[in-house]
VEXVO-467430 format. One record per residue (C-alpha): x, y, z; residue in one letter. Coordinates in Angstrom, 3 decimals, padded with zeros to 6 digits. Layout:
N
<X = X | Y = Y | Z = Z | type = A> .
...
% end
This chain:
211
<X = 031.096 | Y = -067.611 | Z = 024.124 | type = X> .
<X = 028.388 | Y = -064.868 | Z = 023.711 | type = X> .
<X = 030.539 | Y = -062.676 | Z = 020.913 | type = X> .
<X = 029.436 | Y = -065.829 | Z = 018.867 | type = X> .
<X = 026.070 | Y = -064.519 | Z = 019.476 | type = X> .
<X = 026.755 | Y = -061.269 | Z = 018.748 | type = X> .
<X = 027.433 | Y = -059.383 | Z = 015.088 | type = X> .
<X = 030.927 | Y = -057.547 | Z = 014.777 | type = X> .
<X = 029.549 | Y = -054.049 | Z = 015.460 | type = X> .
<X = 029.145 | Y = -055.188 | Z = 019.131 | type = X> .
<X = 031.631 | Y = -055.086 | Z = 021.744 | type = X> .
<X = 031.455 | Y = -057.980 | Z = 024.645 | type = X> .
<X = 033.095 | Y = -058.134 | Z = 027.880 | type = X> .
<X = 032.484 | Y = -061.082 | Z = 030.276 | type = X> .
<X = 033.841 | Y = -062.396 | Z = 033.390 | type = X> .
<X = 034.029 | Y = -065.550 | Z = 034.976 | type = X> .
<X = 034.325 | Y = -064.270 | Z = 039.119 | type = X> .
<X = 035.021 | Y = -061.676 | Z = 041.287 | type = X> .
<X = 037.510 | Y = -059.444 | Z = 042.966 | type = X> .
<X = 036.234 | Y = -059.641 | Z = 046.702 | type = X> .
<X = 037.944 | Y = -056.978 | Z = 047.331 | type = X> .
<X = 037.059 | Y = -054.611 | Z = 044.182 | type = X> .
<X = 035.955 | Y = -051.086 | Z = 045.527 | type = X> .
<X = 032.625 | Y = -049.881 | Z = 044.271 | type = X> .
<X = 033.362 | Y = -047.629 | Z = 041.086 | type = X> .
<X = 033.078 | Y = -044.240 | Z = 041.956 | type = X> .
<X = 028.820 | Y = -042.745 | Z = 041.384 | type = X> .
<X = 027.980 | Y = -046.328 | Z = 041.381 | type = X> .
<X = 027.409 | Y = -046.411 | Z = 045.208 | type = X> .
<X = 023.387 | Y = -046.343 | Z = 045.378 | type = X> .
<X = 023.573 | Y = -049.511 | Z = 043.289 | type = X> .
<X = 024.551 | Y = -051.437 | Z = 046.123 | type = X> .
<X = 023.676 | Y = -049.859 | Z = 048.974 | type = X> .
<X = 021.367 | Y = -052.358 | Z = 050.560 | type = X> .
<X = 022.595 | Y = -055.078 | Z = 048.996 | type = X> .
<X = 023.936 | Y = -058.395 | Z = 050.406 | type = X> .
<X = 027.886 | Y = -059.087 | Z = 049.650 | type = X> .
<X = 027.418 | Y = -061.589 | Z = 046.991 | type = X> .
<X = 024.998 | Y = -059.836 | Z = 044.870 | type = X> .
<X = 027.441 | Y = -056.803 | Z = 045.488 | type = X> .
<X = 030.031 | Y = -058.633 | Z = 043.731 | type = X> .
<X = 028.103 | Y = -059.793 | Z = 041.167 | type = X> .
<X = 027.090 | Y = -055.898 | Z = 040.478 | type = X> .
<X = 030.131 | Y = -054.576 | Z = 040.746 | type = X> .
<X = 031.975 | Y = -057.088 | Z = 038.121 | type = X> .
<X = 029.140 | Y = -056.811 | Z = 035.705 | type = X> .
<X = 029.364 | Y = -052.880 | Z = 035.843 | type = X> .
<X = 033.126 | Y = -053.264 | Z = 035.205 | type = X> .
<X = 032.613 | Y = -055.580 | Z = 031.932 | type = X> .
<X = 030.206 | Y = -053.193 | Z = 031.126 | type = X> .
<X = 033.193 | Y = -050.644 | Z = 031.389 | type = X> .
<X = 035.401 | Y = -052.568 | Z = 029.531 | type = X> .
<X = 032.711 | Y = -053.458 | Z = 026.710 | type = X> .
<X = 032.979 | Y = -049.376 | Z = 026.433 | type = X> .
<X = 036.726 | Y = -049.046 | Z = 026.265 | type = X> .
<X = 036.468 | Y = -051.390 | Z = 023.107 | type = X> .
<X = 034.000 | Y = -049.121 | Z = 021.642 | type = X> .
<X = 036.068 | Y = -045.992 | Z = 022.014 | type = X> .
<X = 034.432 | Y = -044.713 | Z = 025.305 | type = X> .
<X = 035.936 | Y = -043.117 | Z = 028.371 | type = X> .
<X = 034.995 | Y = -045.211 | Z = 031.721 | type = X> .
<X = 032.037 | Y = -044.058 | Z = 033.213 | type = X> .
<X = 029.418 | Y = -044.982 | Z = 036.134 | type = X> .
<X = 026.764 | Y = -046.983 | Z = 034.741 | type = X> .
<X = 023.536 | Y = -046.108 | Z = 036.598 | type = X> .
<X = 020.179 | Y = -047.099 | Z = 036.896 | type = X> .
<X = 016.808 | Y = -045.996 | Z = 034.502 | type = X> .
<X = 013.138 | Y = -046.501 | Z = 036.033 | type = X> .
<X = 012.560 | Y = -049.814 | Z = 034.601 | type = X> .
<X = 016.617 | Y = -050.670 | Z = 036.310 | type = X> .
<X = 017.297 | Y = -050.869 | Z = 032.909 | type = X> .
<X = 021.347 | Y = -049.949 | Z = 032.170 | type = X> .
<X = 022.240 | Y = -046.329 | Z = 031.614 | type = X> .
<X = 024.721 | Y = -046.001 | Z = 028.681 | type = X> .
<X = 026.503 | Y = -043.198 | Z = 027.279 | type = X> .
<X = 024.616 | Y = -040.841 | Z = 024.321 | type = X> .
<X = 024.693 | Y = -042.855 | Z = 021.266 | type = X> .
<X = 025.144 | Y = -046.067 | Z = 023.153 | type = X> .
<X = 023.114 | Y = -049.324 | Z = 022.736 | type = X> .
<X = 023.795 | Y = -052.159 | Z = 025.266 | type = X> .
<X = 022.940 | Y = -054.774 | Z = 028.092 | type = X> .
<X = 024.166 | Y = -056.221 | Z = 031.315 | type = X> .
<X = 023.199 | Y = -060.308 | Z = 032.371 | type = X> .
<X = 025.044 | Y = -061.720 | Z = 036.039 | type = X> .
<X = 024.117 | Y = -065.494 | Z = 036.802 | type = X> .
<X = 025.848 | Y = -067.717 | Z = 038.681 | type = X> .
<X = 029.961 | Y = -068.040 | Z = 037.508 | type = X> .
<X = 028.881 | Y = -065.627 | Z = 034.762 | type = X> .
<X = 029.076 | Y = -061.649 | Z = 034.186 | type = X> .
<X = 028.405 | Y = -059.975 | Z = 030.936 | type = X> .
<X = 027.803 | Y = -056.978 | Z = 029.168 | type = X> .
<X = 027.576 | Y = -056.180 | Z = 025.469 | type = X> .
<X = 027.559 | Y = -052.538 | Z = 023.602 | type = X> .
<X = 027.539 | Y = -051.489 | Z = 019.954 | type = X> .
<X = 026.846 | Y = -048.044 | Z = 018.667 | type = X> .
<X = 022.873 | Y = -047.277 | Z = 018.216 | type = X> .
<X = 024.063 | Y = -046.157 | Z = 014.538 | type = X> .
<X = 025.500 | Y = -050.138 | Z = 013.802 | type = X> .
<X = 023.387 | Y = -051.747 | Z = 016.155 | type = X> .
<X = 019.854 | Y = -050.241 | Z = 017.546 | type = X> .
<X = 019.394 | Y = -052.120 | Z = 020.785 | type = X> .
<X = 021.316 | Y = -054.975 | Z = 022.290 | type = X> .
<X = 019.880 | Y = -057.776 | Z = 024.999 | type = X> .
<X = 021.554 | Y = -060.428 | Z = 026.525 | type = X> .
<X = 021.301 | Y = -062.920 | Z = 029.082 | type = X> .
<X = 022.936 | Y = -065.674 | Z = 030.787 | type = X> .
<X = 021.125 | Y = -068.171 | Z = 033.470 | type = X> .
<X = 022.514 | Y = -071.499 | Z = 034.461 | type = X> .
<X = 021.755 | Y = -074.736 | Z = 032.561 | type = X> .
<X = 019.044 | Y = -076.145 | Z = 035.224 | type = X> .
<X = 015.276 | Y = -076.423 | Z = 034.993 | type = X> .
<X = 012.945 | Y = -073.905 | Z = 035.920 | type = X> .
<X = 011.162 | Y = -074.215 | Z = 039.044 | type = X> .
<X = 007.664 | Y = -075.838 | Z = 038.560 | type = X> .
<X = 005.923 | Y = -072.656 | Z = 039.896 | type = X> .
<X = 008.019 | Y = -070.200 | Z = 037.735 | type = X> .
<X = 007.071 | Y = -071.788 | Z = 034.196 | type = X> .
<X = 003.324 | Y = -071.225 | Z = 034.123 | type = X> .
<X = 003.732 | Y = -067.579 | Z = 034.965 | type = X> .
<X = 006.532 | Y = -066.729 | Z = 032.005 | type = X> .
<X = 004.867 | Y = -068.864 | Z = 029.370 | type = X> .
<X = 002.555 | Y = -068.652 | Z = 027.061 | type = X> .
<X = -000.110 | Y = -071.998 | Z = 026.161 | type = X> .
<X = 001.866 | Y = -071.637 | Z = 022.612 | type = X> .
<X = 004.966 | Y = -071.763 | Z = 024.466 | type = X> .
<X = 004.510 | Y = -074.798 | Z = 026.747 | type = X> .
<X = 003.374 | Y = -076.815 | Z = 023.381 | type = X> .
<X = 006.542 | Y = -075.977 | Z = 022.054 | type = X> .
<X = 008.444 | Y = -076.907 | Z = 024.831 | type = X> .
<X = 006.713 | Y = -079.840 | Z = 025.595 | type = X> .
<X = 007.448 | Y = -080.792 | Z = 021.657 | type = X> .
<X = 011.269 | Y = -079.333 | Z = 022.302 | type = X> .
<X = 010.928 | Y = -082.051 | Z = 024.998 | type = X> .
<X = 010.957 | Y = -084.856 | Z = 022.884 | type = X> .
<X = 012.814 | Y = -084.267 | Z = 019.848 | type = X> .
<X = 016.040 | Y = -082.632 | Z = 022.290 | type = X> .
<X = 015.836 | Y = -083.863 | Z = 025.851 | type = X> .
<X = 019.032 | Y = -083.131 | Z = 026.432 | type = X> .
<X = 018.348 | Y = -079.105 | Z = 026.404 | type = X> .
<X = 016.477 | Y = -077.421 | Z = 029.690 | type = X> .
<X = 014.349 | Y = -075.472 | Z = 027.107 | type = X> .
<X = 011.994 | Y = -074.039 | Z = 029.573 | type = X> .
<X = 015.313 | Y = -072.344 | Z = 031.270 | type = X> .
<X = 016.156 | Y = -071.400 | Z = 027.447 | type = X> .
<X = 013.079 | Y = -069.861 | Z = 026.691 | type = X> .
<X = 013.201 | Y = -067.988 | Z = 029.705 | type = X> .
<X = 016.418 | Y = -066.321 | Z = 029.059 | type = X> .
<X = 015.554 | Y = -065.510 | Z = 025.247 | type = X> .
<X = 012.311 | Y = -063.497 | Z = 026.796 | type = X> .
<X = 014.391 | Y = -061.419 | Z = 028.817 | type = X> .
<X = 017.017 | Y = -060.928 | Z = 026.056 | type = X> .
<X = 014.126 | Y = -059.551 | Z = 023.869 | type = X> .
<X = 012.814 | Y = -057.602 | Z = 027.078 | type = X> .
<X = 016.618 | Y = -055.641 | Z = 026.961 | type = X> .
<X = 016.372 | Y = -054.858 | Z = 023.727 | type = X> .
<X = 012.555 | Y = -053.802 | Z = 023.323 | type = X> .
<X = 012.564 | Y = -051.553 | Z = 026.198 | type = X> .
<X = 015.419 | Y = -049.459 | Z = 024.932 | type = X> .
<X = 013.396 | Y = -049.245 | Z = 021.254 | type = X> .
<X = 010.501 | Y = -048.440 | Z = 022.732 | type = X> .
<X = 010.491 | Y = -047.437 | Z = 026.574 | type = X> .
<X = 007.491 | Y = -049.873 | Z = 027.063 | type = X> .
<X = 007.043 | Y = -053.028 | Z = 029.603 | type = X> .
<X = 006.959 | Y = -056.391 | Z = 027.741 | type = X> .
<X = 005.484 | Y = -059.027 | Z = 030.180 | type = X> .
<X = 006.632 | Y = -062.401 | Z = 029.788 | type = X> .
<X = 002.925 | Y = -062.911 | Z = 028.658 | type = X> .
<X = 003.066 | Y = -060.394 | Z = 025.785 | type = X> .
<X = 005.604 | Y = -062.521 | Z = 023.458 | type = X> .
<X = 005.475 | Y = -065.967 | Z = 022.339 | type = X> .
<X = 008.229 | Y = -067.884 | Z = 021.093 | type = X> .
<X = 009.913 | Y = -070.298 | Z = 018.220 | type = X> .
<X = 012.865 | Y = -072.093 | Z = 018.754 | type = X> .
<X = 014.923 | Y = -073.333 | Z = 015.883 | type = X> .
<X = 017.486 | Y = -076.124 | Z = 017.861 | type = X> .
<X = 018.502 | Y = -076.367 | Z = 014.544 | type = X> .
<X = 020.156 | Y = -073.008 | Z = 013.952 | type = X> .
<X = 020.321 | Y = -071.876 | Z = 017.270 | type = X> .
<X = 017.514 | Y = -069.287 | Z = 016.619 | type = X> .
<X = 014.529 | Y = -068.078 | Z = 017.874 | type = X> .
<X = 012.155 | Y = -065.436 | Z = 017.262 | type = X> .
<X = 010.049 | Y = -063.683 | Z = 019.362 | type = X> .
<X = 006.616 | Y = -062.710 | Z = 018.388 | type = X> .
<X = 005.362 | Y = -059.784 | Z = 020.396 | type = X> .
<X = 001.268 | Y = -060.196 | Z = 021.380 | type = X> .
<X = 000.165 | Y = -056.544 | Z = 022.318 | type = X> .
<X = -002.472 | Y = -055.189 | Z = 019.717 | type = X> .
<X = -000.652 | Y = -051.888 | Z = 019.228 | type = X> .
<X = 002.897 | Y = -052.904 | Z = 018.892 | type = X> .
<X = 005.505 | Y = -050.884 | Z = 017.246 | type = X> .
<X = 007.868 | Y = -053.882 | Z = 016.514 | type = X> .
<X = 006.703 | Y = -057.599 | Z = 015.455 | type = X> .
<X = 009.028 | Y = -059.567 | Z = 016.457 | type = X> .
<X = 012.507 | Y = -059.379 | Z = 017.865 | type = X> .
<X = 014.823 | Y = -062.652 | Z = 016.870 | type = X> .
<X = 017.812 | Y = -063.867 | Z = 018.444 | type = X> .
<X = 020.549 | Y = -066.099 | Z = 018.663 | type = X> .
<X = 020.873 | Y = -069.151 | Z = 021.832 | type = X> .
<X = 024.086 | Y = -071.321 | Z = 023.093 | type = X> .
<X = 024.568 | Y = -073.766 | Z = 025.523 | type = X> .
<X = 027.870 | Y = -074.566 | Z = 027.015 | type = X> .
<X = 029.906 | Y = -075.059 | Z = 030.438 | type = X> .
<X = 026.398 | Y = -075.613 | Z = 032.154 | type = X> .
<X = 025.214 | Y = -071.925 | Z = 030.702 | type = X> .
<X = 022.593 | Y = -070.644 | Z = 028.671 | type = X> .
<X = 023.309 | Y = -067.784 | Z = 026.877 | type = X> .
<X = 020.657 | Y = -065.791 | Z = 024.884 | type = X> .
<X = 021.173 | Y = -062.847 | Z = 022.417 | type = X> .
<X = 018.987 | Y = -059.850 | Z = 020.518 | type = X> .
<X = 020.033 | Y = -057.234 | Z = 018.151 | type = X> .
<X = 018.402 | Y = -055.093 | Z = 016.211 | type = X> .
% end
């Protein structure tokens, strides 16, 4: 589903579950640590997508660690991004000379929690979702908008090596196209916007950026 997201240049693995017993790829070990057995899992088959996303793209495997921001640490020359939800793994990479900066993300089709949506919205947002509402009821579009703000997170960061709150952007969906378009609030920003690409299918929302 998300290479329909995606343009050509960018290579997708995904997974559906995990090995329980899949050993922790070797120089990954600090990822997980501390970390409880499921999330383990969940780590450990997104890392491997992310190593098979690679393969595609001509690249020997390789540990994929951690930067400051725990944003994905790819290979020189690499652009990509790494999304685990429930019954979903992910990861997408393209070369930075085809494709700049990737973000993805996957989160289940389910409404945000009441206390959640005021803090990752903006007042521009919430009349668009309460509009989104009517016209499409059938769509969790708070859940939607969530996930295209933390596509366009993965792929500023990369661009820029700045935080983006969920505060500093403010979205438009298209329903009609499967669109949106991100327009970044901060008074000194580098980039305008950052626009994307949605789906939803088998209970997922799946979110895409390129640029």
């Amino acid at each position: 589903m998300l290479d329909q997201l995606l343009p050509h240049p960018v290579r997708v693995a995904v997974a559906y579950s995990d090995d329980p017993d899949e050993a922790c790829y070797p120089g990954e070990e600090a990822l997980v640590a501390s970390t409880a057995p499921g999330r383990r899992r969940e780590i450990l088959t997104a890392r491997r997508c992310a190593r098979e996303a690679l393969l595609a793209l001509g690249h020997a495997p390789t540990p994929i660690l951690r930067g400051p921001r725990r944003e994905p640490i790819w290979p020189s020359g690499v652009a990509g991004s790494i999304t685990h939800c429930a019954g979903f793994r992910a990861a997408a990479v393209s070369h930075i000379s085809e494709v700049a900066s990737v973000g993805i993300d996957a989160e289940p089709h389910a409404p945000l929690p009441p206390r959640v949506l005021g803090a990752v919205t903006t007042p521009d947002d919430r009349d668009l979702l309460a509009r989104l509402a009517v016209s499409h009821p059938e769509t969790c579009w708070d859940r939607l908008l969530f996930s295209a703000k933390e596509s366009i997170y993965k792929a500023w960061y990369p661009l820029t090596g700045r935080w983006l709150g969920f505060e500093d952007a403010s979205l438009d969906i298209d329903p009609a196209t499967g669109t949106f378009v991100g327009r970044i609030l901060l008074p000194d920003t580098p980039i305008p916007h950052l626009s994307g690409r949605f789906l939803v299918e088998r209970d997922l929302i799946l979110t895409a950026v390129c640029r």
